[in-house]
C-alpha positions in Angstrom: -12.8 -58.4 -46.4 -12.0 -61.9 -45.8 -8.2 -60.3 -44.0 -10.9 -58.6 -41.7 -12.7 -61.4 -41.1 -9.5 -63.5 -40.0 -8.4 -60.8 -37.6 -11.4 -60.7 -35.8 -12.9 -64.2 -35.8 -12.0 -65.4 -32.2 -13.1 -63.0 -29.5 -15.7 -65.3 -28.4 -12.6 -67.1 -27.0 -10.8 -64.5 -25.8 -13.9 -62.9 -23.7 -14.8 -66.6 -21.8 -11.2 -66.8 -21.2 -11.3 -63.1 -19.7 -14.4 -63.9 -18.0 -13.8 -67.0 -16.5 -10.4 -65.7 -14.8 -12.1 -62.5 -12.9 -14.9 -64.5 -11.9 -12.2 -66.7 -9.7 -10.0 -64.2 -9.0 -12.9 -61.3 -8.2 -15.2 -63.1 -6.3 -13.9 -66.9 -5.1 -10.8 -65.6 -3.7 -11.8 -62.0 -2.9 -15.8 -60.8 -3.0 -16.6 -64.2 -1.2 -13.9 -64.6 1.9 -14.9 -60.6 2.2 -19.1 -61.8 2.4 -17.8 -64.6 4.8 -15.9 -62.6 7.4 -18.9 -60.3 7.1 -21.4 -62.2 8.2 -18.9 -63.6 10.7 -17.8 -66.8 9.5 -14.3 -67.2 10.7 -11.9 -70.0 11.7 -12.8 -73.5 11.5 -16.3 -72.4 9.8 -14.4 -70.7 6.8 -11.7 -74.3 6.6 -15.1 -75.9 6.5 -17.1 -73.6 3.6 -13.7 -73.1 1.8 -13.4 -77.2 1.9 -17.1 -77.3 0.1 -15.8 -75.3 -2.7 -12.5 -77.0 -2.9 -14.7 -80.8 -3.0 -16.9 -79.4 -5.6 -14.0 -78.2 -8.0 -12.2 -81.3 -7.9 -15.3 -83.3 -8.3 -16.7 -81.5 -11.0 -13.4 -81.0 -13.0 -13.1 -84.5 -13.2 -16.3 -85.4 -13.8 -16.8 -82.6 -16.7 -15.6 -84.8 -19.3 -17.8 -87.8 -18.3 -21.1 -85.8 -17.9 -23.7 -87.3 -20.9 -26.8 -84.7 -19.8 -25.4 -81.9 -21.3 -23.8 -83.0 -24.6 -24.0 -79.7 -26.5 -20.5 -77.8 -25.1 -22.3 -74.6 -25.6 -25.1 -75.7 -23.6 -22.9 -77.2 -20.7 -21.2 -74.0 -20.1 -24.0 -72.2 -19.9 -25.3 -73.8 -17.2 -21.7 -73.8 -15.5 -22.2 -70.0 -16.1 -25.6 -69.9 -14.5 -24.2 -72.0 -11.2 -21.8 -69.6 -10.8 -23.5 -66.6 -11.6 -26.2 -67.3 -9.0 -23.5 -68.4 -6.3 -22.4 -64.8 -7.1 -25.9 -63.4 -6.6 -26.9 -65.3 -3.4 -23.7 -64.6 -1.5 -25.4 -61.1 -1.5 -28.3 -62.3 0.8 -27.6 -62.9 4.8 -26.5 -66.7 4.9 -25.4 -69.1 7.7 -23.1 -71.5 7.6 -25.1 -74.4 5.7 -26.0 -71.7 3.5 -22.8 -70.5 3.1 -21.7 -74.1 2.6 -24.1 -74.6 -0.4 -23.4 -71.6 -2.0 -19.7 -72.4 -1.8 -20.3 -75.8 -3.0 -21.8 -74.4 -5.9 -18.8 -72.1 -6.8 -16.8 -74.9 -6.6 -19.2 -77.4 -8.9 -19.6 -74.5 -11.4 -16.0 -73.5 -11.8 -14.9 -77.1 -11.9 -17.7 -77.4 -15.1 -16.9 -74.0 -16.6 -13.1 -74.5 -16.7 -12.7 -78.1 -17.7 -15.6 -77.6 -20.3 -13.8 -74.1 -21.2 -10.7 -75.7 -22.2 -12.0 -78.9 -23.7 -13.4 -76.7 -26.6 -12.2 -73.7 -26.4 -11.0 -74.5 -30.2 -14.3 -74.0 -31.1 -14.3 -70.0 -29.8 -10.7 -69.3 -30.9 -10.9 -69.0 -34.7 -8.8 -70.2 -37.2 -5.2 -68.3 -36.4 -3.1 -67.3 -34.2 -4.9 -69.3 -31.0 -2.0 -69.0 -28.6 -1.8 -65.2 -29.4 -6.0 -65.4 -28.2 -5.3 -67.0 -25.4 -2.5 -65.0 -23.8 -4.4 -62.1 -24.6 -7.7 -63.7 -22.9 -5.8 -64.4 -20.3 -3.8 -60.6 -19.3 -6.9 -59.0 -20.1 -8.7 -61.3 -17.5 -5.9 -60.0 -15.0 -5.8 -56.6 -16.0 -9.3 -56.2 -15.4 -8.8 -57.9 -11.8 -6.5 -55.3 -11.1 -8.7 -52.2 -12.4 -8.5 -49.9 -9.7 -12.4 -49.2 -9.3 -13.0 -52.7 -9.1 -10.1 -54.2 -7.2 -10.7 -51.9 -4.5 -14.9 -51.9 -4.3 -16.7 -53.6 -1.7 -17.4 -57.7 -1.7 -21.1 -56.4 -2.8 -20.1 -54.5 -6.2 -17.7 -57.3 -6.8 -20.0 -60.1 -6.2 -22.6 -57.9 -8.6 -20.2 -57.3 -11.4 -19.1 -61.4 -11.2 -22.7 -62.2 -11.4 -23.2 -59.9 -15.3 -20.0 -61.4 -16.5 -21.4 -64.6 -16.1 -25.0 -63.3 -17.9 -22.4 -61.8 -20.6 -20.4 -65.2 -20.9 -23.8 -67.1 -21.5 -24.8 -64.0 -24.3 -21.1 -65.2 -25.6 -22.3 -68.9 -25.9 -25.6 -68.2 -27.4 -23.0 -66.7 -30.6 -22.2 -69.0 -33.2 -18.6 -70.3 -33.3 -16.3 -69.3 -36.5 -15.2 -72.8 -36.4 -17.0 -75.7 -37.4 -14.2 -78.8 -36.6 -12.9 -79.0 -33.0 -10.1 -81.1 -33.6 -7.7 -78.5 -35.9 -4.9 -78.0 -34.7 -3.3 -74.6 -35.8 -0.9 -74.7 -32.6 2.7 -77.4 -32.1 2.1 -79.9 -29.7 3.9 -80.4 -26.5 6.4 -83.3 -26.5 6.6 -83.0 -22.5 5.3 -86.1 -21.0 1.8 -85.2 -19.2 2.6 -86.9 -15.8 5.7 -84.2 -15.4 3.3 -81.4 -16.9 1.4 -81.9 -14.3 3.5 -82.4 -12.0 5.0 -78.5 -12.8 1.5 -77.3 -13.1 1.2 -78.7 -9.5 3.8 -77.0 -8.1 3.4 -73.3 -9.6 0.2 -73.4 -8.2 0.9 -74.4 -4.7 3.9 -71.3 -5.1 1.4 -69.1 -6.4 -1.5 -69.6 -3.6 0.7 -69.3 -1.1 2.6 -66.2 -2.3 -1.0 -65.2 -2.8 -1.9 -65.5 0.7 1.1 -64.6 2.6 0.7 -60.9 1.2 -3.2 -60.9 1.3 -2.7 -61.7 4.8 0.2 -59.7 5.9 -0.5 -55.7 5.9 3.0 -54.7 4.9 3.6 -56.8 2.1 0.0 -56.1 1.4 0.3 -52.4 1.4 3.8 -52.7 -0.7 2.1 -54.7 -3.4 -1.4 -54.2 -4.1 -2.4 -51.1 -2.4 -2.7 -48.1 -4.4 -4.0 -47.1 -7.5 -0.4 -46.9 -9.1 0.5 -50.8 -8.0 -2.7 -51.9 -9.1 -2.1 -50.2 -12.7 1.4 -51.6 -13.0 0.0 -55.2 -11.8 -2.5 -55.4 -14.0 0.0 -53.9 -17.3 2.9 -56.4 -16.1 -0.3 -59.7 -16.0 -1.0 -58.5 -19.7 2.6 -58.0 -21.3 3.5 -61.3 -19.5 0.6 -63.0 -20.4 1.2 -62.0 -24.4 5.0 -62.5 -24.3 3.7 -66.4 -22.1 1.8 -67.0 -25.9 4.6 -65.7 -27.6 7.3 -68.2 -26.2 4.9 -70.9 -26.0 4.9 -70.5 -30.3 8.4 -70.4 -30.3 10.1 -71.8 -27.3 7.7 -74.3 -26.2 5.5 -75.4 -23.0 9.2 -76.7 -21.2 10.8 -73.3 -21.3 7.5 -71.4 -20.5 7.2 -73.3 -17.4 10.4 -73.0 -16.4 10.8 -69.3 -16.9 7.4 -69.3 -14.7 8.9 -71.2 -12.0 12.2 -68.9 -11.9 10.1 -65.8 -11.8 7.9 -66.9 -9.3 10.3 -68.6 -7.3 12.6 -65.1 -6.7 9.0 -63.3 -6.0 8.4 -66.3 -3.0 12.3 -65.4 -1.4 12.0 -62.1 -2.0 8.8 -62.2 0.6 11.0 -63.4 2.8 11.9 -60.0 3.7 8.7 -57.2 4.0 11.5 -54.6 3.0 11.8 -56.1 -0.7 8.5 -56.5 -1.0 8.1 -53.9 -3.9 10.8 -56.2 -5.8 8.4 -58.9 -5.5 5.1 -57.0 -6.7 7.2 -56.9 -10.2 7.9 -60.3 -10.2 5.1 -62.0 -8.5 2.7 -60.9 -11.5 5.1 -61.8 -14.7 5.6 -65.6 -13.1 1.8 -65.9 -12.4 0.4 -64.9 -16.6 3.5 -66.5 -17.7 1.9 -70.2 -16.3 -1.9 -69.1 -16.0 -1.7 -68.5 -20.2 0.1 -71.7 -20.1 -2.4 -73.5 -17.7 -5.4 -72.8 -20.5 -3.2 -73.4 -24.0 -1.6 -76.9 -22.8 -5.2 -78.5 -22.6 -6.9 -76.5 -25.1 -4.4 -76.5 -27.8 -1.3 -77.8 -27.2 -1.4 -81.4 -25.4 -1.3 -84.9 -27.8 -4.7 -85.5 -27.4 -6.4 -87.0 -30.1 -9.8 -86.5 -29.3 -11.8 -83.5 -27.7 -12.8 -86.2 -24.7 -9.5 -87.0 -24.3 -8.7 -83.7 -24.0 -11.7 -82.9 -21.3 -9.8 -86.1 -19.2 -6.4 -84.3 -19.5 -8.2 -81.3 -18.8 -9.4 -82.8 -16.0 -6.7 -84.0 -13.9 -4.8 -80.9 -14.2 -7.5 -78.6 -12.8 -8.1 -81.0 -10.4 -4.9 -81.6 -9.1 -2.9 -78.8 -10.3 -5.7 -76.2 -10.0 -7.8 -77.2 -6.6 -5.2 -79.8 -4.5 -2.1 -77.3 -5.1 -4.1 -74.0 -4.4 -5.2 -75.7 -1.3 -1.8 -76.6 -0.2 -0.6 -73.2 -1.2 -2.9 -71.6 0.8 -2.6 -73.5 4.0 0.8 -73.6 3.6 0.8 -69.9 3.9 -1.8 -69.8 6.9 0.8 -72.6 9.0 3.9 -71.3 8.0 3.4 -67.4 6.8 6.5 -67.6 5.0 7.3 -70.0 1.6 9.9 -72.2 2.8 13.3 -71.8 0.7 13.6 -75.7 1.2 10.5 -76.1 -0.7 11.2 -73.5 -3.4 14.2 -75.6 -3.8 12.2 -78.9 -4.0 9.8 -77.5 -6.8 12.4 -76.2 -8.5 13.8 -79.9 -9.0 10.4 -80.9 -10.3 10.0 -78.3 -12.6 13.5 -77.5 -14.0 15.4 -80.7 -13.4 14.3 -82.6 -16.8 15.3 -79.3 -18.4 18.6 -79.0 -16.5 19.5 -82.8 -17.3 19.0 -82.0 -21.2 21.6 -79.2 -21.0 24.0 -80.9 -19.2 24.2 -83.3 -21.6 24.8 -80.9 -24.4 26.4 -77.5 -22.3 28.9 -79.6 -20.1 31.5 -76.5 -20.5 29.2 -73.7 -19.8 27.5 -75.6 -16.9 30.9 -75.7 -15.3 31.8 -72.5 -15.5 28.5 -71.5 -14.0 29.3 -73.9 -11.4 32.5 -72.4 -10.4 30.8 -69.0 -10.2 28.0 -70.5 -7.6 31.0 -72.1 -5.8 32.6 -68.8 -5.1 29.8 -67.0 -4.9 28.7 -69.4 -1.7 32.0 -69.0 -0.3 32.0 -65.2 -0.1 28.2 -65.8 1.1 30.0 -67.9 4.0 32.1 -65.5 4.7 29.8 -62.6 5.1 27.3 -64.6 6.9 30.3 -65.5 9.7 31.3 -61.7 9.9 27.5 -60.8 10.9 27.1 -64.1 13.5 30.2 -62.2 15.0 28.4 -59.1 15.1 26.5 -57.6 18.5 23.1 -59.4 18.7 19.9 -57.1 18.9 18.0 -57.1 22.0 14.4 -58.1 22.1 13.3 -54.2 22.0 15.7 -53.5 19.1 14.5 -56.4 17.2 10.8 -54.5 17.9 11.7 -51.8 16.3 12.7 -53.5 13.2 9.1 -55.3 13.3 7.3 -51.7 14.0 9.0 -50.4 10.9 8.8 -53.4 9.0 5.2 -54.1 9.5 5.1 -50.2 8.5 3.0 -49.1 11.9 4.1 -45.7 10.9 1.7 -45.4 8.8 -0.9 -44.9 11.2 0.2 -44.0 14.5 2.5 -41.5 15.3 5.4 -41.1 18.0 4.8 -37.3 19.0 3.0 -36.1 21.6 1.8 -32.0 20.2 2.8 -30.2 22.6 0.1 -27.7 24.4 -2.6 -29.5 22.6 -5.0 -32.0 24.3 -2.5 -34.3 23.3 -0.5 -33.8 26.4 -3.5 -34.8 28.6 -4.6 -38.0 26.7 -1.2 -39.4 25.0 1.3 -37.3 26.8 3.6 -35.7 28.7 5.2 -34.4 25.4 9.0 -35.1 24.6 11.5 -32.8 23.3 12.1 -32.4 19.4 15.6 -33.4 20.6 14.6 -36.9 21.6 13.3 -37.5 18.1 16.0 -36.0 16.0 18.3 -38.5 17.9 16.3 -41.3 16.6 17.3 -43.5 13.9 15.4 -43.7 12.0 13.3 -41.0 13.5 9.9 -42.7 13.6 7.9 -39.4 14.4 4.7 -41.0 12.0 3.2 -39.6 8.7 -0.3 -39.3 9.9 -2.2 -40.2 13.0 -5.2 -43.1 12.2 -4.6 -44.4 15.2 -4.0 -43.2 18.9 -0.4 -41.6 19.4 2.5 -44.0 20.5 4.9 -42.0 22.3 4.1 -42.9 25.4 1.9 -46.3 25.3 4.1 -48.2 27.5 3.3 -46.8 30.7 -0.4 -46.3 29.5 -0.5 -50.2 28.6 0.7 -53.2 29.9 2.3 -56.1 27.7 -0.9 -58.4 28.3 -3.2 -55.6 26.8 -0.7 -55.1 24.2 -0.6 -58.8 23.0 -4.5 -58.8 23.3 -4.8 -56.3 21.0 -2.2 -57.3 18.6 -4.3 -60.2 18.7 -7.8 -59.5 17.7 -8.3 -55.4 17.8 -11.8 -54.9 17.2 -12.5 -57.7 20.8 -10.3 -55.2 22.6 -11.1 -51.6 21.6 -14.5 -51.4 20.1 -14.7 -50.9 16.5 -11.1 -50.7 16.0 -9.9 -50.7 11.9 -6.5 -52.1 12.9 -5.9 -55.2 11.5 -4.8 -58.5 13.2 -1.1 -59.3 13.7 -1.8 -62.8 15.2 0.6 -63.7 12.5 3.8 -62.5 14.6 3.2 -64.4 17.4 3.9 -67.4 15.2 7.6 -66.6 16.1 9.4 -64.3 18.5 8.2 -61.1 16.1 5.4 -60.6 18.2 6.7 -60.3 21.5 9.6 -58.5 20.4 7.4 -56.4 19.3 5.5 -56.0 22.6 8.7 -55.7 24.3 9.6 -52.5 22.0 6.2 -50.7 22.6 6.7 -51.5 26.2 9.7 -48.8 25.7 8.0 -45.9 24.4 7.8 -43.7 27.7 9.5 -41.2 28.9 9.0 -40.5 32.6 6.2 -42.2 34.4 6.8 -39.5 37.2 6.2 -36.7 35.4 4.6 -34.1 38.1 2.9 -31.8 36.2 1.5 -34.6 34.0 0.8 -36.5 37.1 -1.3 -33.5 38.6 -3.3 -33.0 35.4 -3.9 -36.5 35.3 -4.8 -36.2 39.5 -7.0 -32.8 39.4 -9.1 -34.4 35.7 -12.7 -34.8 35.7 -15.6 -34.4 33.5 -17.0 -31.1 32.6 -19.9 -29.7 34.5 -21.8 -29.8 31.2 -20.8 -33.7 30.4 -21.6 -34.3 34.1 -25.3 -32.6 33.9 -25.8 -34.8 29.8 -25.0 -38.1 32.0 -27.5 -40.9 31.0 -27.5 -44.0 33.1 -28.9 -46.2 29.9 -26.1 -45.0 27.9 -23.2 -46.1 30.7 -25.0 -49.2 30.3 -24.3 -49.0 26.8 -21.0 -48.0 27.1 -20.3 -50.7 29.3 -21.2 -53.3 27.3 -19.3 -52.2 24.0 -16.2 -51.2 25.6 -15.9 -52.7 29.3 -17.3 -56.2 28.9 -14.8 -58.2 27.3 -13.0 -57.7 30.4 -15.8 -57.1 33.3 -18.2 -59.4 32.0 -18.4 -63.3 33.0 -18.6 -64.2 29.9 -16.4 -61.4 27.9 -14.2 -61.9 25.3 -10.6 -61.0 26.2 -11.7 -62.2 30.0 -12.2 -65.6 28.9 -9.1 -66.1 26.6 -6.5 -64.5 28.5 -7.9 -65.5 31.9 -4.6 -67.1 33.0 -2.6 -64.4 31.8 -3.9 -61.3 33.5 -1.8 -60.1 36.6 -5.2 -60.4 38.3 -8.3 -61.3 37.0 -10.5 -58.4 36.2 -13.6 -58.1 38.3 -17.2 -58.6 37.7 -18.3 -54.7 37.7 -22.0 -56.1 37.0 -21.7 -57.6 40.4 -18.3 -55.8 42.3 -16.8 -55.1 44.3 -14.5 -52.1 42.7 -10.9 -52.7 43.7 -9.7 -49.0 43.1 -12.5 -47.2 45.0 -12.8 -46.7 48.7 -16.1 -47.9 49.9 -16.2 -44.8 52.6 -16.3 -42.5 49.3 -18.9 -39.7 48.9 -21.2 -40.9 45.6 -19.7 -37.5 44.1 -15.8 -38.7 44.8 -16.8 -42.5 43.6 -17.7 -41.0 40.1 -14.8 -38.9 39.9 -12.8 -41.5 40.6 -14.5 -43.7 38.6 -14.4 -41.5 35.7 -10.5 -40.7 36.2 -10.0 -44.6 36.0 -11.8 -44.9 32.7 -10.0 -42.0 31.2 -6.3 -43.2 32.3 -6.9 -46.7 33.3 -4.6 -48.1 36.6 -0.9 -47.4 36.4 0.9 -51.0 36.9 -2.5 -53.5 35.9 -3.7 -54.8 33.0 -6.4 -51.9 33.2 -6.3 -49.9 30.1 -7.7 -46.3 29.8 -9.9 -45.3 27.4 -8.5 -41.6 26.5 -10.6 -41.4 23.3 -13.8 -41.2 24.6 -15.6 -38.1 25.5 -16.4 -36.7 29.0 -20.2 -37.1 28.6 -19.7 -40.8 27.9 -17.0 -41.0 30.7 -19.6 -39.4 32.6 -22.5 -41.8 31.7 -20.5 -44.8 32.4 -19.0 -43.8 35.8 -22.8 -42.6 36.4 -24.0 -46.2 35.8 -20.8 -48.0 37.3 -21.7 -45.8 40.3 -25.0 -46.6 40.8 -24.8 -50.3 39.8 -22.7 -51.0 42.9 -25.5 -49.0 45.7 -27.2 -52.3 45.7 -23.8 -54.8 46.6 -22.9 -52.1 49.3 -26.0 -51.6 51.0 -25.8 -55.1 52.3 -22.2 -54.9 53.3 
């Protein structure tokens, strides 16, 4: 009986640990930007609410171990839980940006608590044996259960729900009575690194993680090569919890040095391998391993394995690291990935110095033979890197289009839009003329699409000019109403995003097509679409698709004002540019709707082929009849 008892005495500790990790990782970096950008809180509004929570973890991490109101450590983290599970609970309401402000204040304040308190004592919920094992398996089960399918993929509301009862659950946890009566036994070796270079590493794998992190959160084809599907999510979360138990593991035998340098390695190949979308799987194996291997690390050094004598020493150590290591370096990380979208190799290099260089300088000292032959390998291994590299400078460069078409593929735009036109289909009025099976087959590689989420391709670049096309790239939904597409304002950072332009420009075949021409020519709405024509829904229609051009005050019109060939008019006021003023009221509409349909070959003016012919028809009617008024006083 008493075996039994052994073996299970600790899983108070491993379930705050658990807890305590999806509650950040759920809801602080994914539940609540996803309630933000909801309720429309973007740009220098989310710096600002994302700074809140940033001030209150840093202030309450290091003010965790001074705080005299709540001496009891049961009772402090359960009001840490209760901050955070209401922050959780509120972000469910409609908020403004004060609001929004306080409640993110408050995730930062109970987190900085929770954690630093967590740590401080987590002796107390560990047990009497095998305390790194309870850790590292704390920690990969808090990861796994990030990366359960139903739950990484639900909405911010059933995310924000579920982190609210794991809080209630982690205060039902406290109100249990420890195993262990003595806060100070140690049942784990203590670390002989210095703590100004532990945190120092701790510093640095953070900064690599956030902005990994946030590089492929923000950038759909690294996204959809890493974390999208069921399968990906399933390995993630199995690769957090073997790394996570082998992290414990090591830490027993190896020690916090070689833990945390093993962490850096592996993270450090995941960064570079981001470097290029194409190896982006590569890096969804790494990128987990390196991120348990330190996170188990991150909760045993202050909990069991620092030289502190004291449980408030402990809480000061504890402290500082979160502080620092957790809040200023996931800060960093982040905005490091939002200036640059790319981890610099330069600063790979530079952390790698800070976390392997004590460990390199003891080897050298005692593997002075085997260093040198690894140095001749890395000599000649740069050389034949030279060498390569000068053969492919000497090589053809790619034009601007051909460079395009590696972004298309890259950024895996196949995946929604095809680059076939079915022939004898309505296709070949609103995306076509059609090309021949040929064309594609000589195409390499063929790019014909896998499904069709979005409009067809084929030939977009004489249906849309390069303004529209950056526009869009820009900010989809401000362009073409209630478009899914995401924003690929990140290629414009560099030459990806005109290059990219400059290849869709090239998807036509030819402009002149006369039978396409005369379709086009001889289109107007049906008799029936004509006779369903509302005026009130033109007006509508306007608004939601043609104001962010037409308007004064629209959108797009505003932001790309000195861009456009010439600035789109007014239609709320006129005059139309494209329709004679001698036209009957019947020809005005037809043209009218025509333009709508196919937009104005050689202008900024887009068409809008997806809509139906009653709406065409209700928003000619309205354009129609909004202009009597201007032309009667002419």
């Amino acid at each position: 009986m008493q075996r039994s008892k052994v073996n299970w005495s600790g899983w108070q500790g491993v379930g705050l640990v658990a807890i305590t990790y999806v509650y950040f990782l759920i809801f602080a970096q994914f539940a609540f930007l996803k309630r933000l950008a909801i309720l429309g809180i973007a740009d220098a509004h989310l710096k600002a609410v994302m700074a809140a929570m940033a001030v209150g973890g840093i202030l309450f991490s290091l003010l965790a171990p001074r705080l005299t109101f709540c001496p009891s450590p049961q009772l402090r983290l359960r009001v840490a839980f209760v901050a955070c599970g209401a922050a959780a609970a509120i972000s469910l309401r409609t908020l403004g940006l004060a609001t929004s402000m306080a409640v993110s204040l408050s995730i930062g304040c109970g987190l900085g608590l929770l954690t630093v308190t967590l740590v401080t004592y987590l002796r107390l919920w560990l047990g009497t044996g095998n305390q790194l094992l309870k850790v590292g398996l704390g920690t990969g089960i808090g990861y796994l259960l990030c990366n359960f399918p139903p739950l990484f993929t639900a909405s911010p509301n059933v995310q924000a729900l579920t982190s609210a009862i794991l809080c209630a659950v982690g205060i039902g946890v406290t109100l249990t009575q420890p195993r262990q009566s003595s806060t100070d036994t140690a049942t784990a070796p203590q670390s002989s690194v210095p703590f100004v270079r532990v945190l120092a590493c701790f510093t640095a794998l953070v900064w690599l993680d956030s902005a990994a992190f946030f590089i492929v959160q923000s950038t759909p084809a690294l996204k959809a090569g890493t974390w999208e599907g069921t399968l990906h999510l399933w390995i993630n979360g199995l690769l957090h919890l073997v790394a996570a138990l082998a992290a414990a593991w090591w830490l027993r035998r190896r020690g916090l040095s070689f833990v945390l340098s093993l962490a850096f390695i592996v993270l450090a190949c995941a960064c570079l391998l981001l470097l290029d979308p194409s190896r982006a799987l590569l890096a969804s194996a790494f990128y987990p391993v390196g991120v348990s291997l330190y996170s188990v690390a991150l909760v045993a050094y202050p909990s069991l394995l620092a030289p502190a004598s004291s449980a408030a020493e402990r809480g000061r150590q504890a402290g500082w690291i979160y502080a620092i290591a957790g809040w200023f370096g996931s800060a960093m990380g982040i905005g490091m990935g939002q200036n640059l979208g790319h981890v610099p190799p330069a600063f790979v290099l530079l952390a790698g110095a800070i976390v392997l260089l004590p460990a390199l300088l003891g080897m050298l000292r005692q593997r002075k033979r085997e260093l040198l032959v690894v140095a001749v390998m890395l000599a000649a291994a740069f050389g034949i890197q030279r060498a390569i590299s000068s053969t492919h400078a000497n090589a053809p460069q790619l034009s601007p289009a051909e460079r395009g078409r590696q972004v298309y593929i890259s950024e895996g735009c196949i995946n929604c839009h095809s680059q076939y036109v079915r022939p004898n289909t309505a296709d070949d009025l609103m995306w076509g003329p059609a090309r021949s099976v040929e064309d594609l087959r000589r195409e390499r590689p063929p790019l014909i699409g896998n499904r069709r989420q979005g409009p067809d391709l084929a030939e977009v670049g004489s249906r849309r000019s390069p303004l529209w096309l950056k526009a869009h790239f820009d900010d989809p939904p401000e362009v073409s109403h209630a478009s899914f597409m995401p924003s690929y304002a990140y290629l414009f950072r560099d030459r990806r995003g005109d290059d990219l332009v400059t290849y869709v420009q090239t998807l036509h075949g030819d402009a002149n097509d006369d039978q396409h021409l005369l379709a086009k020519r001889d289109w107007s709405p049906s008799s029936a679409a004509v006779a369903a024509a509302n005026i009130s829904e033109g007006e509508r229609l306007f608004r939601v698709h043609c104001a962010t051009c037409h308007a004064e005050n629209g959108p797009t019109r505003l932001k790309w004002h000195a861009s456009f060939k010439r600035l789109p008019p007014d239609l709320r006021v006129g005059p139309f540019l494209h329709v004679s003023d001698s036209a009957s009221p019947s020809d005005r509409k037809d043209r009218l709707a025509r333009i709508v349909k196919f937009g104005i070959a050689g202008t900024d003016m887009p068409g809008h082929e997806y809509l139906s012919d009653e709406n065409i028809a209700s928003l000619s009617l309205w354009l129609a009849q909004g202009q009597l008024k201007p032309m009667q006083h002419q």
